[in-house]
C-alpha positions as CSV (number, residue, x, y, z in Angstrom):
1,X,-51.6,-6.2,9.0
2,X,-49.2,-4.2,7.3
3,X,-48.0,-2.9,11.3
4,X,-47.6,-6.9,12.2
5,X,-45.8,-7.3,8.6
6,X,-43.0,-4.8,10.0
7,X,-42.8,-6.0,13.0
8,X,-42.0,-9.5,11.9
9,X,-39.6,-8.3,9.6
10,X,-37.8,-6.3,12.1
11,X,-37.6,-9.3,14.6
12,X,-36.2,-11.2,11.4
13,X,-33.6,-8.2,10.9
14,X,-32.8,-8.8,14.7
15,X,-32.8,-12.3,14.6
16,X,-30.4,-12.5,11.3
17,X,-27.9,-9.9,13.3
18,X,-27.6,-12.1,16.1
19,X,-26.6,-15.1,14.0
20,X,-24.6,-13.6,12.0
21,X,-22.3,-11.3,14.3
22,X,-22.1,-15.2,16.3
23,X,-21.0,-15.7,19.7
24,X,-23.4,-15.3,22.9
25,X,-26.0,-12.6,22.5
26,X,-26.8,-12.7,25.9
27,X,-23.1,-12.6,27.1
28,X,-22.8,-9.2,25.0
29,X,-26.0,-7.7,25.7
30,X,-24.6,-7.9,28.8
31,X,-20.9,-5.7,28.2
32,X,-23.0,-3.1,25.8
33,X,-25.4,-2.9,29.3
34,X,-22.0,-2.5,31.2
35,X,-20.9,0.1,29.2
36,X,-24.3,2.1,29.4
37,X,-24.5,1.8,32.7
38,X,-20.8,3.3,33.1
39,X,-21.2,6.0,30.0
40,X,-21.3,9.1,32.4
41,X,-17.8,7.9,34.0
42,X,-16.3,7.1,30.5
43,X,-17.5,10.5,29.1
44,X,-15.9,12.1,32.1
45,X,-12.8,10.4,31.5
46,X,-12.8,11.7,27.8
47,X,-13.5,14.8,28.7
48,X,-10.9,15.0,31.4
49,X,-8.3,13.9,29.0
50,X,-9.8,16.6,26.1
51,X,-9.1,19.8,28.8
52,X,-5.6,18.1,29.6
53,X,-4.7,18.0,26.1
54,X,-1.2,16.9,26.9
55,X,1.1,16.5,24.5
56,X,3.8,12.9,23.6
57,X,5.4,11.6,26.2
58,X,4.1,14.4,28.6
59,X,0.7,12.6,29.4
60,X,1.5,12.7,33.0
61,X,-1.7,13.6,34.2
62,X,-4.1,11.6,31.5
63,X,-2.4,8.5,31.8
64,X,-2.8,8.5,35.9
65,X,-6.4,9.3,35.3
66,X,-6.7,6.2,32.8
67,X,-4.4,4.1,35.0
68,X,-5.9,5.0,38.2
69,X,-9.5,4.4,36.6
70,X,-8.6,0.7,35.8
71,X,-7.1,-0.2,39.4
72,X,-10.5,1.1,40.8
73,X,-11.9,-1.5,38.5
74,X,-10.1,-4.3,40.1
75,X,-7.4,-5.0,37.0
76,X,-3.6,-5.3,38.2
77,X,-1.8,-2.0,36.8
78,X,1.5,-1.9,35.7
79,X,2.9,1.9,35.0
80,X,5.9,3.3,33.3
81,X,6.8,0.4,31.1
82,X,9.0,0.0,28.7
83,X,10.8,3.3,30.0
84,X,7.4,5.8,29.8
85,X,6.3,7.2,32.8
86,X,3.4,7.9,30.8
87,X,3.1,4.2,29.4
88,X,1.3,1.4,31.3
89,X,-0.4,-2.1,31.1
90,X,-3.8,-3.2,33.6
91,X,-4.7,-6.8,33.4
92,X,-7.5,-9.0,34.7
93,X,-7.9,-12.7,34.9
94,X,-5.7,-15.5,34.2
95,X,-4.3,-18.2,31.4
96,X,-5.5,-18.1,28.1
97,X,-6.7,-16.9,25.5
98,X,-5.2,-13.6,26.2
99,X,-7.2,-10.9,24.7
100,X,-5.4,-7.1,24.3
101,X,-6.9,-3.9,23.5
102,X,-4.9,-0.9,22.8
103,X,-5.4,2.7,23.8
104,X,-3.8,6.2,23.3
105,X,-4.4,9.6,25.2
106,X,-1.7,12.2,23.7
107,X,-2.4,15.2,21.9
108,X,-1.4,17.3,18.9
109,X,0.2,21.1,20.2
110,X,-0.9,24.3,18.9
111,X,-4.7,23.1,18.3
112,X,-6.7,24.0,21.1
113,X,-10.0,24.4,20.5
114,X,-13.3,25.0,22.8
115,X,-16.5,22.3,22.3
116,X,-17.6,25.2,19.5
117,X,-18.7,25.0,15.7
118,X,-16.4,27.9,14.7
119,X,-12.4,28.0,15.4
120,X,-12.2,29.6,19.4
121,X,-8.9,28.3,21.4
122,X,-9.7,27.4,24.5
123,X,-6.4,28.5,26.0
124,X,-4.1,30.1,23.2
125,X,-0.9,28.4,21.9
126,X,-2.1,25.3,23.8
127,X,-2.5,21.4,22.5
128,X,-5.9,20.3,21.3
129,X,-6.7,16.4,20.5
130,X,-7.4,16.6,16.8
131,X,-7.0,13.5,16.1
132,X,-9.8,12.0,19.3
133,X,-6.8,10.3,21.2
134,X,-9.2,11.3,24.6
135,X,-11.8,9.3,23.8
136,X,-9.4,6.6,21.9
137,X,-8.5,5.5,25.7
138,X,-11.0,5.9,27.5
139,X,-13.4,4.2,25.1
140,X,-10.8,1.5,25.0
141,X,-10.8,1.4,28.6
142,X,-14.5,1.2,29.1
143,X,-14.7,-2.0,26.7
144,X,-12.1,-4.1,28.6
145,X,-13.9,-2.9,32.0
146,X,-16.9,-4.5,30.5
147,X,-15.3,-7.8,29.8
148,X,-13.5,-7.7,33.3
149,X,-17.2,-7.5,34.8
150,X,-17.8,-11.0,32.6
151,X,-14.4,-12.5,33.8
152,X,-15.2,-11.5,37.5
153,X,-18.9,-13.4,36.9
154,X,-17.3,-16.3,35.5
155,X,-19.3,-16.0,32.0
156,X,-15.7,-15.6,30.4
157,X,-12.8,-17.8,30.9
158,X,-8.9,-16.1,30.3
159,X,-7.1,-12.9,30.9
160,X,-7.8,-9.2,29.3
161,X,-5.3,-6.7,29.2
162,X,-5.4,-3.0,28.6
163,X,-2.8,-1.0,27.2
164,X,-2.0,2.3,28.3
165,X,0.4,3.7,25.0
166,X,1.8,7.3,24.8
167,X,3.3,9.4,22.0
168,X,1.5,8.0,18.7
169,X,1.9,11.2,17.3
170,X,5.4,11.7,17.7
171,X,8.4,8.2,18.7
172,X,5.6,6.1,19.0
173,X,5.0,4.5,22.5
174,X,3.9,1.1,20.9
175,X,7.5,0.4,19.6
176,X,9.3,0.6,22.7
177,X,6.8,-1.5,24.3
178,X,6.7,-4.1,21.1
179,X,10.2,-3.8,21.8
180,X,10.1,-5.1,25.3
181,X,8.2,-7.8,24.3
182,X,4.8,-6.2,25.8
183,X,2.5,-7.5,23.3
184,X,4.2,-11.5,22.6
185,X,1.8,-13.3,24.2
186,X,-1.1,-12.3,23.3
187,X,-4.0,-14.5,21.1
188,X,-5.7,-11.4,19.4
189,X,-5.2,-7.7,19.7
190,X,-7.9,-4.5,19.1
191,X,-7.7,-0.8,18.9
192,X,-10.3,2.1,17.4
193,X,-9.6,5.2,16.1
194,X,-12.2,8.0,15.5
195,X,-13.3,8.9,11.9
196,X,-15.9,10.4,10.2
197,X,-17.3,6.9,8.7
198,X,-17.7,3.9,11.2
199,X,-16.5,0.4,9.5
200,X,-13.9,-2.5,10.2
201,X,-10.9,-1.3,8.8
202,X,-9.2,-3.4,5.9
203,X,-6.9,-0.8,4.7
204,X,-3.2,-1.0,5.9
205,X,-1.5,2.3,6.6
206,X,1.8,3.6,5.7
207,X,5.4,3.0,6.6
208,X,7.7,5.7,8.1
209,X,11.1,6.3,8.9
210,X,11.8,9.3,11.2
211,X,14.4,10.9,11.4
212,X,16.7,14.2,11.5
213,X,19.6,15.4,9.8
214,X,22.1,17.8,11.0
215,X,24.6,20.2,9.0
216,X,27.7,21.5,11.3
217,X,29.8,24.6,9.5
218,X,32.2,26.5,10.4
219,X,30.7,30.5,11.8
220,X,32.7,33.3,10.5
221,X,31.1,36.8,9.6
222,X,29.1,37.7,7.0
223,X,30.3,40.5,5.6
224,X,34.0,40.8,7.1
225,X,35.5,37.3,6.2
226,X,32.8,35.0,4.6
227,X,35.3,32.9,2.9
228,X,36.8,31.8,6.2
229,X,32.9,30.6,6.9
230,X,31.1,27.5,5.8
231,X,27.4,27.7,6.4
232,X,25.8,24.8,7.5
233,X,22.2,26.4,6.2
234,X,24.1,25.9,2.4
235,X,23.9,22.6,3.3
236,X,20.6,22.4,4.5
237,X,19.2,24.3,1.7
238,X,21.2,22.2,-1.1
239,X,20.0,19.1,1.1
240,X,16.3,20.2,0.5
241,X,16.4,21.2,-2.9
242,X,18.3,17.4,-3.4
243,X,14.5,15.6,-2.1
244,X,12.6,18.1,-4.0
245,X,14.0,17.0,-6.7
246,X,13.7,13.4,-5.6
247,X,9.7,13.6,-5.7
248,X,9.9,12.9,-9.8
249,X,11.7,9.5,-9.0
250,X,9.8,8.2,-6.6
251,X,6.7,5.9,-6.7
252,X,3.5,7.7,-6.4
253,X,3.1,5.6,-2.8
254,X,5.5,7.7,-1.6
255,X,5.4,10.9,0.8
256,X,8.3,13.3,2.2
257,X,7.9,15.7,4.6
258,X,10.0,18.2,6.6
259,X,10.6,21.2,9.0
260,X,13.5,22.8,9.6
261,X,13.9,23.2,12.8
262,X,17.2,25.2,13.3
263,X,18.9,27.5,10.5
264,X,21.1,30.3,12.0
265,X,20.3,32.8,14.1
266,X,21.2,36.6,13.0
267,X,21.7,37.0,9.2
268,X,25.5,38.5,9.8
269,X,26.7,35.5,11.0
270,X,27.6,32.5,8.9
271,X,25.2,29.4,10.5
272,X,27.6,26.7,11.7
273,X,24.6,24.6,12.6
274,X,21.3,23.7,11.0
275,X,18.9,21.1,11.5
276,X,16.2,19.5,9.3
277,X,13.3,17.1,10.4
278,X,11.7,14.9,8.0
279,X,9.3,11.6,7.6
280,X,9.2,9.5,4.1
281,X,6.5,7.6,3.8
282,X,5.4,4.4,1.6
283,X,2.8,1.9,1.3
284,X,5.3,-0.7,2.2
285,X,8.5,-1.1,4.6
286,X,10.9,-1.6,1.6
287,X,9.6,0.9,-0.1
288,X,10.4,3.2,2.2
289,X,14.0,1.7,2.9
290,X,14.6,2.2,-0.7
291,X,13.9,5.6,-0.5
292,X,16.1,6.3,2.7
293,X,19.4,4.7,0.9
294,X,18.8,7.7,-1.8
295,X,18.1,10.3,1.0
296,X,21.3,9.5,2.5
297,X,23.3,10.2,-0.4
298,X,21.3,13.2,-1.0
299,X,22.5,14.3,2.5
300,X,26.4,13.6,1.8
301,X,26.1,15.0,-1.9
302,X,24.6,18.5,0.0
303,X,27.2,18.2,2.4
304,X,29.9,18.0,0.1
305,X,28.6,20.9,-2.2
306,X,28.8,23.2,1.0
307,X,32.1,21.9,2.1
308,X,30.4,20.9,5.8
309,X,29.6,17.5,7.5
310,X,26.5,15.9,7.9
311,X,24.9,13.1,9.9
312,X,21.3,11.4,9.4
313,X,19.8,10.2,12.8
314,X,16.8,7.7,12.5
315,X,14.6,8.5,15.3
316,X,11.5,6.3,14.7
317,X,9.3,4.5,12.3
318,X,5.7,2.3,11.5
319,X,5.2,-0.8,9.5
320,X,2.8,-0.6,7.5
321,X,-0.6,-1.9,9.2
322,X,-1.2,-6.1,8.2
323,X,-4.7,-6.5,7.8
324,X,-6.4,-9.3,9.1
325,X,-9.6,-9.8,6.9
326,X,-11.0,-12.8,9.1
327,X,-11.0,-10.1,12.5
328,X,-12.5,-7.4,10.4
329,X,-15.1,-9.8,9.4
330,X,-16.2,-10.1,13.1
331,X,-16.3,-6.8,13.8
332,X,-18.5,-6.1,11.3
333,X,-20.7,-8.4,12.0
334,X,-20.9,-7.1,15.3
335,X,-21.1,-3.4,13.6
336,X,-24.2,-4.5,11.8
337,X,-25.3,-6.5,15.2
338,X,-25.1,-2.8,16.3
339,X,-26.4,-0.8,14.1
340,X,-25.7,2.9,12.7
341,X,-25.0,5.8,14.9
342,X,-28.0,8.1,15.5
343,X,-27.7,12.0,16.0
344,X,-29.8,14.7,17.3
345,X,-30.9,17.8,15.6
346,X,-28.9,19.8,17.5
347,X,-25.6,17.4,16.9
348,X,-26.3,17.5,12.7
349,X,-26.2,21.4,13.2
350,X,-23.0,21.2,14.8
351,X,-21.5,19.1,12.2
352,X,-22.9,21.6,9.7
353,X,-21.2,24.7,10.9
354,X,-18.2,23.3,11.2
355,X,-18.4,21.9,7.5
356,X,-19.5,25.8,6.6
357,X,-16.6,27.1,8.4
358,X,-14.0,24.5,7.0
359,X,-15.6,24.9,3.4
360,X,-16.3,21.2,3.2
361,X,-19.5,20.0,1.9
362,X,-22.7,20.3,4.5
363,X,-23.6,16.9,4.8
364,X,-23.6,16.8,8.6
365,X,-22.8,13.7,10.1
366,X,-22.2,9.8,9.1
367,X,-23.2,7.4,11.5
368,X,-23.9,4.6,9.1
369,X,-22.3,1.3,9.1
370,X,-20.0,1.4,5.9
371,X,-20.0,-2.2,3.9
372,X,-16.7,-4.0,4.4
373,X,-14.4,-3.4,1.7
374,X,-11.9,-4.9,-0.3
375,X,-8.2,-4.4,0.8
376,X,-6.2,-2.3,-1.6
377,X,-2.5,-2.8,-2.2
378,X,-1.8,0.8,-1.8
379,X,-3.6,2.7,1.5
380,X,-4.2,6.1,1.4
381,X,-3.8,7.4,4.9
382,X,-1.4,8.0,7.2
383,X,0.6,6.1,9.5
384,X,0.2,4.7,12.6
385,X,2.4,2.8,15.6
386,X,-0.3,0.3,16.1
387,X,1.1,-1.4,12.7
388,X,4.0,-2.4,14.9
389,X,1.5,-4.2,17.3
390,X,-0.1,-5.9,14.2
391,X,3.2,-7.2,13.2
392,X,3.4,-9.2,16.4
393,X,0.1,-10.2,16.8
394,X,-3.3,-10.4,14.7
395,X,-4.6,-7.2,15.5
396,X,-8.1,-6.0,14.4
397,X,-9.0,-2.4,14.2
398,X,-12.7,-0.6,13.7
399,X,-13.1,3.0,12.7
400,X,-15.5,5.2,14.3
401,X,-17.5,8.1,13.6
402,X,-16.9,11.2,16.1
403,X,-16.1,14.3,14.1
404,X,-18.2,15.8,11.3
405,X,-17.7,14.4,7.2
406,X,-15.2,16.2,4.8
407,X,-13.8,18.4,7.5
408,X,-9.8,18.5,8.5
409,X,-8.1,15.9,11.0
410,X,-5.6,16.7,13.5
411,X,-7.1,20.6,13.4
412,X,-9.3,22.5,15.4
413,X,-13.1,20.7,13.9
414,X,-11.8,17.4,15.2
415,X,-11.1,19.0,19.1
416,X,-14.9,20.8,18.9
417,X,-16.4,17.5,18.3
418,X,-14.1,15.7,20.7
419,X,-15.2,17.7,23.3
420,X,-19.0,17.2,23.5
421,X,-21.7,14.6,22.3
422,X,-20.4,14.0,19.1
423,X,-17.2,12.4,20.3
424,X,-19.1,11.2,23.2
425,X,-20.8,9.1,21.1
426,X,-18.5,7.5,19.1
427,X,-16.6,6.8,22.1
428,X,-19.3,4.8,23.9
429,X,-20.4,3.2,20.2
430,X,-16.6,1.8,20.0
431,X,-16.5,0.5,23.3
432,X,-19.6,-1.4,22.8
433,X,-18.5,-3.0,19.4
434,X,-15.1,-3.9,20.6
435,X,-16.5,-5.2,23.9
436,X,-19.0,-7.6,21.4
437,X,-16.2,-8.6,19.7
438,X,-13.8,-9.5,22.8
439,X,-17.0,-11.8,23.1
440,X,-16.9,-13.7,20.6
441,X,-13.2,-14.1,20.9
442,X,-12.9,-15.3,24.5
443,X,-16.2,-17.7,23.4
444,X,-15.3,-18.8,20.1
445,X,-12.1,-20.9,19.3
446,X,-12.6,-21.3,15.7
447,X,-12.6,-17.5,15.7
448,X,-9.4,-17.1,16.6
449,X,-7.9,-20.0,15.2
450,X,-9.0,-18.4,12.0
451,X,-7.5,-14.9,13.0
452,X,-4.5,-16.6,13.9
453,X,-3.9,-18.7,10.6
454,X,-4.3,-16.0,8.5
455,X,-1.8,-14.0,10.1
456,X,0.5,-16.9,10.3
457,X,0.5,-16.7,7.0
458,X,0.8,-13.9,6.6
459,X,4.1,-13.2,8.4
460,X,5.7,-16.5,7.6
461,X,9.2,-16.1,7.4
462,X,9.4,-12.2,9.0
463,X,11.2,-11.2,11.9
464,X,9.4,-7.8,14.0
465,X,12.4,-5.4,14.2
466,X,11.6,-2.1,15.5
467,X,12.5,1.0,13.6
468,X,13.3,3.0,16.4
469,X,17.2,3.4,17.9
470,X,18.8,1.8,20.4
471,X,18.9,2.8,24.2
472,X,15.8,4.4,26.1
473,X,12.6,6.6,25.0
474,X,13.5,10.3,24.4
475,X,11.3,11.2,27.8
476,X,11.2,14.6,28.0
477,X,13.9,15.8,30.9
478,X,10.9,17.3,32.9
């Protein structure tokens, strides 16, 4: 009795899931079969891109392989848009509702890391994806193949589009394509990005401006004549010590970073050149506006004070991510359709040693589907160029588990776990919950009309301009 008992009340837990994530179960029984049967191609593909670990706008050989991967599939690929070689858009189908999904593939330099609980490059000096970019796309990839398969079997009516986007870690691919107009017509738009927790995401990001600023001098030498010198590193240095002293004046929203990247060469030569790279961050856009009018002046005062010239260069920059709390709705109702991540033995022990090594707490792994929250005016975490995207059009995004609780992102722990079944499951765990989602958006109108009112009201009024400069990408010359 008590066996029956259970069994009724998991059918009833079953049954309940199915109603509530909406949509045809059958229809996305189906894409989560579609990915299955496909996992050993997408896990290839992830791994591929993991060994490549190639860094912004030098993707040359991961973004063929993603590329490539979709024209096998049957979608229509175009590459090197918006002036990327490394950037590229596959579609499949035709007319509406247009459904996007977005994915990335660069890596973070000076990480590299072998599939191994304790810190082991596996090829010194070289990039490492610490922040799971190479399953980001091809986990991305694998979902839109899945609702291609539907399309092709006419159990889905309208087009699906893939996007192939370089450099999130550095100019931000996205921009220059939002900038083209890449992403304009589309209804609704989804992305991923590994985590340690799996849940819709209803947290915004931060804005950032990027940008450099350079301090020409006049050389002399530094012993002989140093009053016929004027150092441009004075300038620099007085330039720093001006946004140190900014951090007291500032919200508590706000972040500045930098790295000098050039100041002099030999110590007997007055520097008549110096160069300083810096982000500020805020939870807002005007926030962080405001703070670039006072970094300016900083920039001029410092100048001034070392009798050299200066000139700030924007380089890039993220809105801030809009939330869409109807699409993150869905997809947790399709996360809880889904269910929580499950890990071997074997995979817990991994995430262990790395939390030993790291000094984070041993708590292992996180697979469990975290309730949906309530957004907060002020995000915590980073920033990202898929705000841009969300800016244009309502775009929902879902965390995923891959790396092990507490320990650091974009470092070595994140490229172990990226690298073997830990990442390979959260990979193949996002593609099926997007793929159930794209679901329920091709099928369900009311869906996205919601979606779609709540970011018309959302961005009533607001105009999308890019943060990034005018003229081309900075493509690397080789």
């Amino acid at each position: 009795m008590k066996l029956r008992l259970c069994r009724i009340a998991n059918l009833f837990f079953l049954f309940s899931s199915v109603v509530f994530a909406g949509g045809d179960f059958k229809k996305k029984t189906e894409a989560v079969s579609s990915i299955e049967k496909r996992k050993t191609e997408l896990i290839n593909l992830g791994d591929q891109i993991w060994v490549f670990a190639e860094t912004a706008l030098r993707e040359i050989k991961s973004a063929k392989l993603l590329a490539d991967y979709a024209e096998q599939q049957g979608f229509k690929v175009e590459r090197g848009t918006a002036g990327m070689p490394t950037a590229f858009v596959a579609t499949y189908g035709e007319g509406k509702p247009i459904i996007g999904i977005l994915g990335e593939f660069d890596a973070l330099p000076g990480i590299s890391q072998k599939a191994s609980p304790v810190k082991e490059a596996y090829e010194a000096g070289a990039a490492g994806h610490g922040c799971g970019h190479n399953l980001f796309g091809a986990g991305s990839l694998g979902a839109a193949v899945a609702i291609k398969e539907l399309i092709a079997a006419g159990k889905l009516k309208g087009t699906i589009r893939f996007y192939g986007t370089p450099a999130e870690e550095s100019v931000g691919g996205k921009i220059y394509m939002a900038r083209d107009g890449l992403f304009n017509d589309l209804d609704v738009c989804l992305a991923w990005h590994p985590d340690e927790k799996t849940r819709a995401d209803v947290q915004s990001s931060l804005a950032l401006v990027d940008f450099i600023v350079e301090f020409q001098g006049k050389a002399a030498h530094a012993a002989f004549d140093p009053w016929n010198g004027r150092s441009a590193v004075d300038g620099l240095e007085l330039f720093t010590h001006g946004l140190n002293m900014l951090r007291e004046h500032v919200k508590p929203t706000v972040r500045i970073h930098y790295t000098i990247q050039k100041g002099g060469d030999v110590p007997n030569v007055i520097p008549e050149y110096a160069k300083i790279w810096c982000w500020v961050r805020d939870s807002k856009r005007n926030g962080v506006e405001e703070v670039l009018a006072r970094v300016r002046e900083i920039a001029k005062g410092a100048a001034m004070m070392a009798g050299v010239e200066s000139k700030l260069t924007i380089q890039t920059g993220d809105y801030e991510m809009l939330v869409n709390v109807a699409g993150a709705k869905l997809l947790q109702a399709n996360l809880t359709w889904l269910g929580p991540i499950k890990y071997t033995d074997e995979e817990q022990a991994f995430a262990r040693a790395i939390q030993r090594a790291t000094g984070a707490e041993e708590k292992g792994l996180n697979g469990a589907i975290q309730p949906l929250e309530e957004p907060k005016p002020d995000p915590p975490g980073g920033s990202t160029d898929v705000a841009d995207v969300s800016w244009i059009v309502p775009t929902l995004h879902v965390s995923v588990t891959t790396a092990a609780e507490g320990a650091p992102w974009h470092a070595w722990p994140v490229v172990a776990c990226g690298g073997m079944s830990i990442g390979h499951k959260g990979m193949l765990y996002a593609a099926k919950v997007l793929a159930a989602t794209m679901v329920d958006l091709f099928e369900d109108a009311k869906t996205r009309e919601a979606i779609q009112t709540e970011f018309k009201g959302k961005t009533k009024g607001h105009s999308y301009k890019p943060y990034i400069p005018d003229g081309p990408p900075p493509v690397p010359a080789n």
